[in-house]
C-alpha positions as CSV (number, residue, x, y, z in Angstrom):
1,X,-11.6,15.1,1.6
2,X,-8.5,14.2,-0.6
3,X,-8.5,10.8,-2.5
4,X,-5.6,8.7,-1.9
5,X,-3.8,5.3,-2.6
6,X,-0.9,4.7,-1.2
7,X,-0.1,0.8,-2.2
8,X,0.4,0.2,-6.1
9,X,3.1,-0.8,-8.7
10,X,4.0,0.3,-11.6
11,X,6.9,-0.9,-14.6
12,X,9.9,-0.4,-13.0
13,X,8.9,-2.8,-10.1
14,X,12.4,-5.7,-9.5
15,X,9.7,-8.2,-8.5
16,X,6.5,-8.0,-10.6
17,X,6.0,-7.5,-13.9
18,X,3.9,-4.2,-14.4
19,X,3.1,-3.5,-18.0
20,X,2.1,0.0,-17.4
21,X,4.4,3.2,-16.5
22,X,4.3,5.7,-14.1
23,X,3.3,8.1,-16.2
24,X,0.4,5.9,-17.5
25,X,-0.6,5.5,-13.5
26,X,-0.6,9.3,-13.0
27,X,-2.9,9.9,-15.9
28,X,-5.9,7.1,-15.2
29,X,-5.1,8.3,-11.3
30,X,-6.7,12.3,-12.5
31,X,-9.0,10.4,-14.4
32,X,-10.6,8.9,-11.9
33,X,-10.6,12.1,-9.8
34,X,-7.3,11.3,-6.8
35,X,-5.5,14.0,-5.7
36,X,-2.9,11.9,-4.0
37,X,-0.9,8.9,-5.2
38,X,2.4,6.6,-3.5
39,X,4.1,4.3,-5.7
40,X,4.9,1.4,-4.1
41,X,7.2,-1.0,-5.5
42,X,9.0,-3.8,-4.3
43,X,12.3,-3.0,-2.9
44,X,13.2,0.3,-5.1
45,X,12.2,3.6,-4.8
46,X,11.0,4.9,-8.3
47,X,9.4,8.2,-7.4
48,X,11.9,11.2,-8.7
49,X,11.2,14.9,-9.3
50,X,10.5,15.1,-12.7
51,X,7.2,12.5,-11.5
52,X,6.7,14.6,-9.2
53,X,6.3,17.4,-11.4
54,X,4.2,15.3,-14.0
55,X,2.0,14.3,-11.4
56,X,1.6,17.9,-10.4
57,X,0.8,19.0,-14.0
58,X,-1.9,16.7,-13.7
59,X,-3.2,17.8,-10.5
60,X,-1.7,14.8,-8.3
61,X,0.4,14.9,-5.9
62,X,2.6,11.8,-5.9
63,X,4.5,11.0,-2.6
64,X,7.2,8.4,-2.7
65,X,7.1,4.7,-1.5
66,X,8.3,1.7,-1.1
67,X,7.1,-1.9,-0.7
68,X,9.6,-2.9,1.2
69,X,10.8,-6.4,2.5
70,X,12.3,-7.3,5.6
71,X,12.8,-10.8,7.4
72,X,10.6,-12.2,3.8
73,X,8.1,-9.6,5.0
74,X,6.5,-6.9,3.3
75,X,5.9,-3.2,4.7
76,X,4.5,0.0,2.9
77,X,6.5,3.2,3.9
78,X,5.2,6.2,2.2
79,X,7.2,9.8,2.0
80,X,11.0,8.8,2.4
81,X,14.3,9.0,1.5
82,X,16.5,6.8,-1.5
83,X,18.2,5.3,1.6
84,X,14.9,3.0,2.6
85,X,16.8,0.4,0.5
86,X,19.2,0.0,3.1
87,X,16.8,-0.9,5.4
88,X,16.5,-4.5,6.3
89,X,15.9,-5.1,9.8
90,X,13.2,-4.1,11.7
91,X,15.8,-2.3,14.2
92,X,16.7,-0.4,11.2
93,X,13.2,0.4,10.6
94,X,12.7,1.7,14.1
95,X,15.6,4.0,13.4
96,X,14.5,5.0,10.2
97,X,11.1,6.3,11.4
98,X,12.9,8.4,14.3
99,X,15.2,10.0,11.4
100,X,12.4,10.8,9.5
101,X,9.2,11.3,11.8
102,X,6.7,12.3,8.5
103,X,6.8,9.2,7.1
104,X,4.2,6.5,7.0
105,X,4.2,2.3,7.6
106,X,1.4,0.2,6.7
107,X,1.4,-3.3,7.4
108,X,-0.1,-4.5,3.9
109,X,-2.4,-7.5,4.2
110,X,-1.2,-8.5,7.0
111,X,-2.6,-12.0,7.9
112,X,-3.1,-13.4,4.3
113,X,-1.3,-16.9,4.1
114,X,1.6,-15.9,1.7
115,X,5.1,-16.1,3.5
116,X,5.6,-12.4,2.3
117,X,2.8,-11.6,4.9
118,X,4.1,-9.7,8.4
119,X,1.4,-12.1,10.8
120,X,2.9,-12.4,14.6
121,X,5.2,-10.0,13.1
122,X,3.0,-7.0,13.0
123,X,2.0,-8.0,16.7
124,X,5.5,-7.9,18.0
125,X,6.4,-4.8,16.3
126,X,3.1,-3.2,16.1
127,X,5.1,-0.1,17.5
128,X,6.4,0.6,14.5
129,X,3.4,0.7,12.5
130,X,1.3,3.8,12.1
131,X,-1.8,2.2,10.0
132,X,-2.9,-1.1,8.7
133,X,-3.8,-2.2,5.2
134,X,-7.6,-3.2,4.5
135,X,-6.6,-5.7,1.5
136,X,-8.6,-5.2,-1.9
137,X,-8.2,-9.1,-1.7
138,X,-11.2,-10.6,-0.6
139,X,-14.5,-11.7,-1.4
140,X,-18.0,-12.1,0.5
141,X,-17.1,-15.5,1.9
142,X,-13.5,-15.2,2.5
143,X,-12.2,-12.3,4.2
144,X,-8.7,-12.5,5.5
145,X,-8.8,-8.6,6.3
146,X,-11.2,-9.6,9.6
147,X,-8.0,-10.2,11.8
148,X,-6.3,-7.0,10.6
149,X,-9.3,-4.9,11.5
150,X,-9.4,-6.6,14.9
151,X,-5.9,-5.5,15.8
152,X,-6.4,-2.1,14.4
153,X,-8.7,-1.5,17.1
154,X,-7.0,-3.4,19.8
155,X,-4.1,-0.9,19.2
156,X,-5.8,2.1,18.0
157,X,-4.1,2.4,15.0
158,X,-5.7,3.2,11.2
159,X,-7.2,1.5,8.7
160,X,-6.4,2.2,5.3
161,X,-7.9,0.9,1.9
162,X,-5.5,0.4,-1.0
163,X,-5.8,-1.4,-4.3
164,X,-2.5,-3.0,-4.6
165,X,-3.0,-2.6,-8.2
166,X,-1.3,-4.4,-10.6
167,X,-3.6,-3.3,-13.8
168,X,-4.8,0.2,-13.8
169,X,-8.2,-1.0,-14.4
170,X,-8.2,-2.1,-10.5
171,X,-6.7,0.8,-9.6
172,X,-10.5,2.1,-7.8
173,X,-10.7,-1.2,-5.9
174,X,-9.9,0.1,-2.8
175,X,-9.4,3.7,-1.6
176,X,-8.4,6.1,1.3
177,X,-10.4,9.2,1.8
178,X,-8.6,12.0,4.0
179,X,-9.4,14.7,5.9
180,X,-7.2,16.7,5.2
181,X,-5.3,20.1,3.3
182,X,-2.9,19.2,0.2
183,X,-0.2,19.1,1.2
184,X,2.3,16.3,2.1
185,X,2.8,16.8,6.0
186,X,-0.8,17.5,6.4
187,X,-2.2,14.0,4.7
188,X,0.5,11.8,6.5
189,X,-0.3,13.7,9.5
190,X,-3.9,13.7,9.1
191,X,-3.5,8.8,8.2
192,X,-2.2,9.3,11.2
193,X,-5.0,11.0,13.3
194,X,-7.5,8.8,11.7
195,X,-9.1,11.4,9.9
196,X,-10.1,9.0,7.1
197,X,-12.6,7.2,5.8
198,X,-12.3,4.0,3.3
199,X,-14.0,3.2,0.3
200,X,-13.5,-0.7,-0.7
201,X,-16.2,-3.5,-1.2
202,X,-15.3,-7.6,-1.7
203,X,-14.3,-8.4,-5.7
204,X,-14.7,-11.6,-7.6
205,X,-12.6,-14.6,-7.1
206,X,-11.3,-14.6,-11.4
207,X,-10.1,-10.6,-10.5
208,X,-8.1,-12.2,-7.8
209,X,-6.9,-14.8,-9.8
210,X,-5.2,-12.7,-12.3
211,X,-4.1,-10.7,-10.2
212,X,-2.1,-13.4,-8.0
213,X,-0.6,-14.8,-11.6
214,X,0.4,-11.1,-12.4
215,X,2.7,-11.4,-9.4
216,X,4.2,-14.4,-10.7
217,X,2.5,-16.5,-8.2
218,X,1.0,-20.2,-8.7
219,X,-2.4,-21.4,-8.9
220,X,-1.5,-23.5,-6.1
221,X,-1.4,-20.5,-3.7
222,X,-4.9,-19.3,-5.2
223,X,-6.1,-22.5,-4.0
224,X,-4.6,-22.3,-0.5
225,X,-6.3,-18.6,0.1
226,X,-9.4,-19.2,-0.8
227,X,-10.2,-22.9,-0.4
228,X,-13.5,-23.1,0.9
């Protein structure tokens, strides 16, 4: 079983402000004993070869990503090109994936309230999605992961745990375990068999907290998740 997260940011990221580099990611990543890291950030691709290579000197293999955002919306795809920028329609995303069948979407947290959440979106193009995001985001009274996991299994389609980390010291919060050889085409392959298991439990609401400021957003929308 390989260790994997495919959703986290790094400095580089046009949106949030990360104050740690890739190169710092890579290293706590073979600290804490991955073998398989995306880099997710919003809108830009910032995986390159010599990354690459830096992650394979420390006994990672990184895979590109993007957080990507159409219609307001975000979307993880994992292994692509520099040309996912273009993207910004979901018609374009449909085409994408048929140009470049080894790559990966995740709908991240899916039915959270922020606007930047897919909701009825991920229903009406749940064709395009291979796997769905089990949010580190939640605690043992408030769960907005529960309507996710519901349509996972309505349309027989993944469930993957990612931290969405934003400090490297959450970068364990959740996790993907996968069946599966090292290699590229053999993990996306194997997301997309379900050969996975998911390691994650519910965090505290001040880890939340910070991280919702981190990404620049108010207090206000703290409130409006997790009101009681």
């Amino acid at each position: 079983m390989l260790k994997c997260q495919f959703h986290v940011h790094t400095s580089g990221d046009p949106v949030d402000h990360i104050p740690y580099s890739p190169q710092d990611l890579i290293k706590r990543a073979q600290q804490l004993n991955y073998d398989v890291i995306a880099i997710t950030c919003h809108n830009k691709v910032v995986f390159t070869k010599a990354l690459q290579n830096y992650a394979r000197e420390h006994n990672l293999i990184l895979i590109s990503g993007i957080e990507l955002e159409i219609d307001k919306k975000h979307i993880l795809v994992i292994n692509i090109d520099p040309d996912i920028e273009d993207v910004k329609t979901f018609k374009q995303l449909r085409a994408y994936k048929v140009a470049h069948p080894d790559c990966l979407i995740i709908a991240p947290h899916p039915f959270f309230p922020g606007k930047n959440c897919l909701k009825e979106k991920l229903i009406d193009n749940i064709d395009i999605f291979d796997a769905i995001e089990n949010s580190f985001c939640y605690t043992t009274t408030k769960n907005y992961n529960k309507k996710a996991l519901t349509i996972a299994k309505n349309h027989n389609k993944p469930i993957v745990a990612t931290s969405d980390s934003h400090f490297l010291k959450n970068l364990d919060l959740g996790y993907t375990m996968v069946d599966s050889k090292k290699d590229i085409h053999s993990i996306i392959k194997a997301v997309k068999q379900n050969k996975i298991t998911i390691v994650h439990s519910p965090v505290g609401y001040l880890k939340i907290f910070k991280t919702i400021l981190v990404g620049g957003l108010s207090t206000l929308l703290f409130k409006k998740i997790f009101k009681a």
